[in-house]
Structures are given as structure tokens and as C-alpha cells.
N, C-alpha and C positions, 0 to 999 in steps of 0.2 A: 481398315479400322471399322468397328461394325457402327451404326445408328447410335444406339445408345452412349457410347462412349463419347463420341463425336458429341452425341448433347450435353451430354454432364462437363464437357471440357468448355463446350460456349458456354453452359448456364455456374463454369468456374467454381464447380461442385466435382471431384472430385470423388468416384468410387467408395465406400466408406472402408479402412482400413483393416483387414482382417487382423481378429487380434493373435498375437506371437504366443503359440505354446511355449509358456516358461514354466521353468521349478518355481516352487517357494524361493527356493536360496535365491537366483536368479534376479524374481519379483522383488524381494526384500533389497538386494543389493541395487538396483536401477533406483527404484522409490527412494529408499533411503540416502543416498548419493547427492540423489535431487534435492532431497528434503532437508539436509546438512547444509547443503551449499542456497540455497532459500532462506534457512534458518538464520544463516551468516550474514548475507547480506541484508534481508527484513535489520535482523538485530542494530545493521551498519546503520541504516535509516535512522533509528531515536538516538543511538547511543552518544550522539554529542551534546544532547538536550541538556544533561543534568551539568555536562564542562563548559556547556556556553559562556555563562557568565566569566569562565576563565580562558576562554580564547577569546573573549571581548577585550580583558583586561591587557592580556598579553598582544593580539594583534590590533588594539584601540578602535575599535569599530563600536557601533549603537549596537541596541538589541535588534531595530529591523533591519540591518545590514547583516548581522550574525544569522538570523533565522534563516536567510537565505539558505544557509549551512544544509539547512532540512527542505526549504523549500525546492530549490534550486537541482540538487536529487532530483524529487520528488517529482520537479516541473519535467526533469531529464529522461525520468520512467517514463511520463505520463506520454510524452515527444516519441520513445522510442518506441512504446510496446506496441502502437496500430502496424508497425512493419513486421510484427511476429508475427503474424497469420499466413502472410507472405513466406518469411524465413523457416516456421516448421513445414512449408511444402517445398520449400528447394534446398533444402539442406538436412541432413542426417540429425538426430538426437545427441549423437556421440560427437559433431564436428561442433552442434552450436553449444553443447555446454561446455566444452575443452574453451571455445572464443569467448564466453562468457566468464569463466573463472580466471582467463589470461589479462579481460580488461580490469577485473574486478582488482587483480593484483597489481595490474601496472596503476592505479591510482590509489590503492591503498599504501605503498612504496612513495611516491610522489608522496602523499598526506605527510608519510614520517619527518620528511624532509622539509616539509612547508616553510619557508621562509616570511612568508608572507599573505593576508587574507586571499589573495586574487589567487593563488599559486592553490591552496587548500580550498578556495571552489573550485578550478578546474579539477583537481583529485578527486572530489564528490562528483562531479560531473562523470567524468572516467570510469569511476563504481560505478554510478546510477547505468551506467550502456551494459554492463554484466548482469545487474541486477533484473532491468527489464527485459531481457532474451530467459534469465533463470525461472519466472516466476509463473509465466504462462507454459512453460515446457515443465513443468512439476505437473499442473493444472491436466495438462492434457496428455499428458504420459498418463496421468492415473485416468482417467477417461479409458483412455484404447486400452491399459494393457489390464484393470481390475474389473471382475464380473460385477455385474451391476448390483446384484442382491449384496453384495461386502463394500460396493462404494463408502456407504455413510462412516464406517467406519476410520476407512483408510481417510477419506476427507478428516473426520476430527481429527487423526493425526496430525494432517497438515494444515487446518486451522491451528495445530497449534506453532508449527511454525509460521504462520501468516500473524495473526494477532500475540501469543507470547514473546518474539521477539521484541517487537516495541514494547510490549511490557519489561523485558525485562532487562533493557537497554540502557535506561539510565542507572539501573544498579550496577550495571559492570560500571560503565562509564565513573559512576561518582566513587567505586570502589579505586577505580584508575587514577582517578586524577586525583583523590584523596590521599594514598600514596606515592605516587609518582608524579608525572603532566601529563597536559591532553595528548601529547606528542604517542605517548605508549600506549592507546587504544588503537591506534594501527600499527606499532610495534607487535603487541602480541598478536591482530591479526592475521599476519601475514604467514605465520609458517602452519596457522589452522586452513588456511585459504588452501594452502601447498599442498596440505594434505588430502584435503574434502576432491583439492583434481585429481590426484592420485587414485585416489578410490574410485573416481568416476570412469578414469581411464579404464579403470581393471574390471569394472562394473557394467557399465554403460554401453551393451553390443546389443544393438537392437535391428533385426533387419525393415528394414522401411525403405518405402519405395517415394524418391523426391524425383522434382516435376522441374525441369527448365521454365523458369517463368520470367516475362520480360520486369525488371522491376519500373514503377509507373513512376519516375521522377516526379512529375508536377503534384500525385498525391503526396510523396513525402512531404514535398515543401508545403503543402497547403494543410497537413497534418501539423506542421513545426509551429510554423505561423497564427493556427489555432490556437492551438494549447498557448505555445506559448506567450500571446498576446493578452487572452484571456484572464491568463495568470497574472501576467506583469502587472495587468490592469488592477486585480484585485490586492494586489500584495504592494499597492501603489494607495490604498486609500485613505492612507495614516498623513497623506501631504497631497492629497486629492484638492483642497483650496486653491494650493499654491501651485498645480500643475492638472489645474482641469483640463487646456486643451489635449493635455501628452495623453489623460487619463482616456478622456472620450475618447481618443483618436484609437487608443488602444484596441476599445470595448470594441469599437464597428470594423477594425481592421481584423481583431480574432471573430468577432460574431458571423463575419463575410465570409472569410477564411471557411471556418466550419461549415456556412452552409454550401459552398462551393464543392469544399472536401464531399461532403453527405451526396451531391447531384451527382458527384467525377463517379464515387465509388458503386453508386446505384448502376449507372451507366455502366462503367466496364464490367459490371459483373455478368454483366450480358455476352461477353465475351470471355470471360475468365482470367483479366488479368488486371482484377482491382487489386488493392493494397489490404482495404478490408472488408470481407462482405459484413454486410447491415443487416444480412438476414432473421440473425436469432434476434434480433429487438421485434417479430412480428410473434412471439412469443412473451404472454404477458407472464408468465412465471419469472421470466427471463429478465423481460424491462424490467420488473419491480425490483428483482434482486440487487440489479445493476444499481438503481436508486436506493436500495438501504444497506450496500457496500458500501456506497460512498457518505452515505452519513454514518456511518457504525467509524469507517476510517479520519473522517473527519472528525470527530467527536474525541476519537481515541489521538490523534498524533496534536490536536489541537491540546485534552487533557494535559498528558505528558510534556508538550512543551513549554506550559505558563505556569504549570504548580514547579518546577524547579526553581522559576525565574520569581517567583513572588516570594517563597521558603526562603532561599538565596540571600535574593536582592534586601528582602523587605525583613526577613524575621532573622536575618544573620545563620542559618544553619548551614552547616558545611555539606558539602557532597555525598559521602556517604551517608549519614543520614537521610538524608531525603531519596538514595537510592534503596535505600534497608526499608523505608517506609511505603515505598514501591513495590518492594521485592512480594509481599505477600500476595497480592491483585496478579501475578503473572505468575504464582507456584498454582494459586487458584487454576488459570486459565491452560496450563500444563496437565492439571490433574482431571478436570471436569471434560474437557473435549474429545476427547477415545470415548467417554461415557454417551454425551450426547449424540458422537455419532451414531452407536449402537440404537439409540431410541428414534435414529433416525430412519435407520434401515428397519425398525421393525415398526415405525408408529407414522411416519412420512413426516414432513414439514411444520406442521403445524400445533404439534406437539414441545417442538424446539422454537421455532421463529417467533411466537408470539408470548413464550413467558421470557425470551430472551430480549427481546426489544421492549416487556416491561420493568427489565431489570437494567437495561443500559439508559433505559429515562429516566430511571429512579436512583438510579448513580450519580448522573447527572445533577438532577436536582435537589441530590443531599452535598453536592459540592456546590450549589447556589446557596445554600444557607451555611454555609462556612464565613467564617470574621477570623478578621487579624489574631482573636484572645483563644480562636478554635484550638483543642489540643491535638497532639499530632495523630493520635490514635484515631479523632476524628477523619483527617484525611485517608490514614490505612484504611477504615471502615467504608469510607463512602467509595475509595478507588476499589475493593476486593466486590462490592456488588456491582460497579460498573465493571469487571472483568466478568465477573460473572453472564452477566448480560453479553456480554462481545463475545466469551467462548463459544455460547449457545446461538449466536447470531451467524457466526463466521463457520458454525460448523454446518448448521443449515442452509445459509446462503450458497456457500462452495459444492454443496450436493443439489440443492435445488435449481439452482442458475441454468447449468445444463442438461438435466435428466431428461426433460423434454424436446432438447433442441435435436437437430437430427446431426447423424454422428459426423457425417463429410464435415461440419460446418465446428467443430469442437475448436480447431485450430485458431477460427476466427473469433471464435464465443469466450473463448479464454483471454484472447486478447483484451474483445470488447471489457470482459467483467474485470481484466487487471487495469488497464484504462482506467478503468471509473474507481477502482481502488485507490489507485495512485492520486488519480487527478484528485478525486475526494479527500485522501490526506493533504494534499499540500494546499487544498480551496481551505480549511478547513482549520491549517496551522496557521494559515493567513489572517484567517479573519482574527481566531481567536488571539494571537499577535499583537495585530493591529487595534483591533477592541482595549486590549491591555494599555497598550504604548500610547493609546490616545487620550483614554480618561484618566490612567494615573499622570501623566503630564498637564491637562488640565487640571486636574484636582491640586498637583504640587503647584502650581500658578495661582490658587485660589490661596494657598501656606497651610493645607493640608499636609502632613507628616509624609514621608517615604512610604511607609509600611499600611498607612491608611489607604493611602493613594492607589499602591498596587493592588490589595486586597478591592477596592473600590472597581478597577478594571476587571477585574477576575471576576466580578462575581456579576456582571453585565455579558461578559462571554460566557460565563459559564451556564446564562440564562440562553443565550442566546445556541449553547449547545443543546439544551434539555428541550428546546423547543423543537430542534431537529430533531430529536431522540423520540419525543414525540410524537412527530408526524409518523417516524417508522416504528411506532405502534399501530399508526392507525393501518399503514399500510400491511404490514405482518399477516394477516388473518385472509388475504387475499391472494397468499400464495399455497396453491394449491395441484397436488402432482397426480393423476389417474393411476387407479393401480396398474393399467395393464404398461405404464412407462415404468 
């Protein structure tokens, strides 16, 4: 084994992977396979937003016992994806999306079945492990196998599976359960699921070279423990009075967790056998992305999960409606992101990133000035500028993130930036959740109306999203790519 090799294996860098001569047909069939089955599960993520209310009623739970629904996912990606960086080097492309579309099935199966709240989170749990193996393996397929001058492009494609899905989730959903139950959005998923493997099977030959690596048990566990401490803590603070010591113990048991995590994986990668390298965060194009993914995600799965709950709950509309009222904001985010990629391959960054994150705060905070007597045309309007804003964020963000990081390290960098996607949604559906559930319950205590009440919540989250949305303005303008990357 020559010097070289021998170092890149201690310094857990890896060769960078020569890319695969393919055809178009080839290219198109891998990508798109990935990008179907991405699409599907993204979409799994909101689509019980808008039937909440009617899996509360049917399985009798609270709104923050339901939300779990999403968070719980959400917490599930966020736990699983630091072990993809790991999995796309010891395992083939074709083996890990065949295991991903098989979990994704065995829980969407379970789902139809559900008997019971506990039985229909474990189902979302069971998805959430396909989804997070799918979503960095999209990510970094398009890395290795598209020339870099045609990235922005292919990215806006897949921004738009990353952000239209949740857009446009609760209109199937509220289409579903307005004629049927919630039970039959995983009825009809399941023979599209069947399908999307299919295609992959016949699609999905990519020769690639995987590496026996020992996997680092104590990182996993100290990854799990992380995240999911962190979370609990925050998705805990609607009854934080009445369970301060549980809450605090949470915060320093995940905040320990991570920094442990962050020392283990520094260390081994001196060896090559971390879980995740922390490399690409020495790349500040990179860090910032990573922090305005996760507000652009949180902002967005936050949105989508309280304008069902306050429409619903508070102004009596049914499902569909307020799916159909949605539907515009994600035909939006469909149609504009192939555009913005292209202006991203020809203009760089900051031509997209910064009128895109002035149009997801300005979304934002046309949904702060919304009242209970708001007409509905109102919220279509304020929801298609805040899509607007997220097409052009998620198209730029997804091209930018990695263009500079160096290529061995893609595997790890996809992880890192779906991480902080994920964790970002479900930090995100928490708060704005929790914001809800706390002042409209205070306010109905005061003999404030139903409908005031919620409106009352929403419109302190939704302040308290614009204020995120703002900060990644200010950030936006500092992301900046050299032409010779």
C-alpha cells in the first residue's frame, strides 16, 4: 500500500471518487429514482399536518401529543442521518436505497393498520429510518455523478423535491381525508412506494467502491442521545413549569451528549473510523448554509403545521380547503426552482440566496399580520411569497453548501446539511406548536373565544418565525462561492 493511501485512510478521507461514465438515459434514471423516492417520503413528512386534527379526534390525544406525529419523524431523521456518512462508504448505492424503500414500506403498512396512537408512531418511526438513508444518498449521488457547470440546475430539481413535498402535503392529505380517513394516505402510498423500488432496482447500477469500516457504537449512541434529548427538551416546553427538573436534566444530558459526540468524532477521524467527519463546518460557505437550512426548514414545517390547526380548529374549515389553499405556494415552488437553478449555475449564489431569504421573511411576516376575520385569499397570498422565498433558498442552499467542500468529504457534508435540515424542522414544528398550545390555552383561561385564542398563538409564532427568517437575511449575503470552485 503506497504512503499516500495509507494517509488518506488515517486522515478517514478517502480517494475522491472518480466519476462513472454514464449516458443521459442512465444519469436521468439513477437521479430520478432517487428523486421520486425522496419526493415520497419529504411529502410522508407534512402530509398528516392538515388530518391531524382528525387522528386527534379518532385516536383522542392533545395537539402536542399528535404533533409528535411530525416531530417524532423528524427527531428519527435527525438520530439516523450522522450514520450515513458511515453507510455511503460501506455500502453500495443500489443496496442502501433497496433498505431504504423496504423500511419505508414496512411502516407505511403498519401505519394502514394502526390501531392505536403508539402503534402509528412506531410506523412514522419505521418511515423516518428509509427516509434518512434516502435523502443524503440523492444529495451526493448528484455531487459524484453531475458535472459541476449543470449542478445548479439538477439541484433546483431536487429542491424541489426537498421543499415542494411539504408544500404540498397537506393538500393530498386534506384531499384524503376529506373523502375517505386518515387511514388511506398510507393506503394509497404503498403501491407508489412499490413502485419508486422497482424503478430503482432496474435503475440504480452504479459501480462504486465500499470500504469495510468498523462502525463506532459509542458514536451512535452519543449521536441518539443528542439529538434526541435536545429535542425532547424543546418539544417539552408547553409543561416546562410543571416538569422543570425532567426539562433541565434533558437540556445538559443532550447538550453533554453533543459535545462528547463533536470530541469522539474529531478524534477518530484521525484514524478513519469516525461516524461523522466535522470537516466541511471549517468551510464557512458551508457552516452558514447549514444555519439557513435549518431556519428556511423550520420556518416551513413550523408554517404548515399550525395554519391547518388554527383554519380547522378555530374557523371551522374542512380539510380540503385549507389543502386547496395551500396547493398554490407549492405549484409556485414546482415551477420556479429548475429556474432558479439555472441562474444559479450562471450567476452564483447570491443572486438566489439573498432575494430568496428576503422573500421567506416577508412571507413570514405577512402571516404575522393575519386575524381571525383574515380572508382566505389572504393566507394563499402570504403562503405563495413565503414558497417563493424557500424555492429560491433551498435551491441555492443545496448547490452552495457543497461546491466548495472537498469531494472525499461529500458523503459526510450531505449528512451534516440533512442533519440540520431535519433537526431544523422538527426544532422548529416544536416551537411553533408549543407557542400555539400555550397562549391560545392561556388566552381561553382568560374567556377569550376558541378562534381568538388560536389566532392569538399563531400570530406570536409566526412572529417569532419572521424573526428567524430574518436573521437569514442578514446571513444570505455572506455566502459567497470563488469562480475557480
Amino acid at each position: 500500500m503506497s504512503h499516500e493511501s495509507t494517509t488518506a485512510e488515517h486522515q478517514g478521507q478517502t480517494a475522491a471518487p472518480p466519476r462513472p461514465a454514464l449516458s443521459t438515459k442512465q444519469l436521468t434514471g439513477i437521479i430520478g429514482a432517487l428523486a421520486l423516492a425522496a419526493f415520497l417520503m419529504i411529502l410522508n413528512e407534512t402530509v398528516l399536518t392538515v388530518a391531524l386534527p382528525s387522528i386527534m379526534a379518532d385516536l383522542d390525544v392533545s395537539a402536542a401529543a399528535g404533533q409528535w406525529l411530525t416531530t417524532g419523524f423528524l427527531l428519527t431523521v435527525s438520530v439516523v442521518i450522522p450514520a450515513t456518512g458511515f453507510l455511503l462508504q460501506r455500502f453500495t448505492t443500489r443496496s442502501l436505497f433497496i433498505f431504504a424503500l423496504a423500511s419505508f414500506l414496512v411502516g407505511t403498512v403498519l401505519a394502514v393498520f394502526a390501531p392505536s396512537f403508539a402503534v402509528l408512531l412506531i410506523a412514522r418511526i419505521i418511515q423516518a429510518v428509509g427516509t434518512a438513508i434516502v435523502l443524503p444518498l440523492l444529495m451526493t449521488t448528484t455531487l459524484t455523478l453531475v458535472p459541476m457547470h449543470k449542478r445548479g440546475a439538477i439541484m433546483g430539481l431536487n429542491s424541489i423535491v426537498i421543499s415542494v413535498g411539504p408544500a404540498v402535503g397537506p393538500t393530498v392529505s386534506g384531499a384524503v381525508v376529506n373523502a375517505l380517513s386518515w387511514h388511506w394516505i398510507f393506503v394509497l402510498m404503498t403501491p407508489i412506494a412499490l413502485v419508486i423500488l422497482v424503478l430503482g432496482i432496474i435503475f440504480i447500477k452504479i459501480p462504486s467502491a465500499t470500504r469495510k469500516l468498523p462502525l463506532d457504537v459509542p458514536s451512535v449512541i452519543l449521536s441518539a442521545l443528542a439529538f434526541g434529548f435536545l429535542v425532547y427538551a424543546i418539544s417539552s416546553l408547553e409543561h416546562a413549569s410543571e416538569n422543570l427538573l425532567l426539562v433541565g436534566a434533558s437540556v445538559v444530558v443532550g447538550a453533554g451528549s453533543l459535545a462528547l459526540f463533536i470530541k469522539r468524532q474529531i478524534t477518530l477521524a484521525r484514524t478513519g473510523r469516525e461516524l461523522l467527519n466535522l470537516a466541511p463546518f471549517r468551510n464557512r460557505n458551508f457552516s452558514l448554509s447549514v444555519v439557513m437550512i435549518m431556519i428556511a426548514m423550520g420556518t416551513l414545517l413550523g408554517t404548515v403545521m399550525i395554519v391547518p390547526i388554527m383554519l380547522q380548529t378555530g374557523r371551522g374549515l374542512d380539510t380540503l380547503t385549507i389543502g386547496m389553499m395551500l396547493l398554490p405556494g407549492g405549484l409556485v415552488q414546482a415551477a420556479v426552482g429548475p429556474v432558479f437553478g439555472r441562474v444559479f449555475d450562471k450567476f452564483g449564489p447570491r443572486p438566489v440566496l439573498i432575494p430568496g431569504a428576503a422573500m421567506l421573511a416577508l412571507g413570514q411576516w405577512l402571516y404575522v399580520f393575519l386575524t381571525a376575520e383574515s380572508p382566505l385569499w389572504a393566507f394563499t397570498a402570504a403562503h405563495i411569497v413565503f414558497s417563493i422565498g424557500l424555492a429560491m433558498l433551498m435551491t441555492g442552499l443545496l448547490s452552495a453548501a457543497l461546491a466548495t467542500v472537498d469531494p472525499r468529504l461529500y458523503g459526510h457534508g450531505s449528512a451534516i446539511f440533512n442533519t440540520g435540515q431535519q433537526l431544523g424542522g422538527a426544532i422548529g414544528t416544536t416551537i411553533f406548536v408549543t407557542v400555539l398550545s400555550m397562549l391560545s390555552a392561556a388566552k381561553l383561561g382568560e374567556g377569550s373565544a376558541l378562534l381568538d385564542s388560536l389566532f392569538s398563538g399563531a400570530h406570536t409564532a409566526f412572529i417569532i418565525g419572521a424573526l428567524l427568517a430574518t436573521a437569514g437575511l442578514v446571513l444570505a449575503p455572506f455566502i459567497k462561492i470563488p469562480r475557480r470552485a
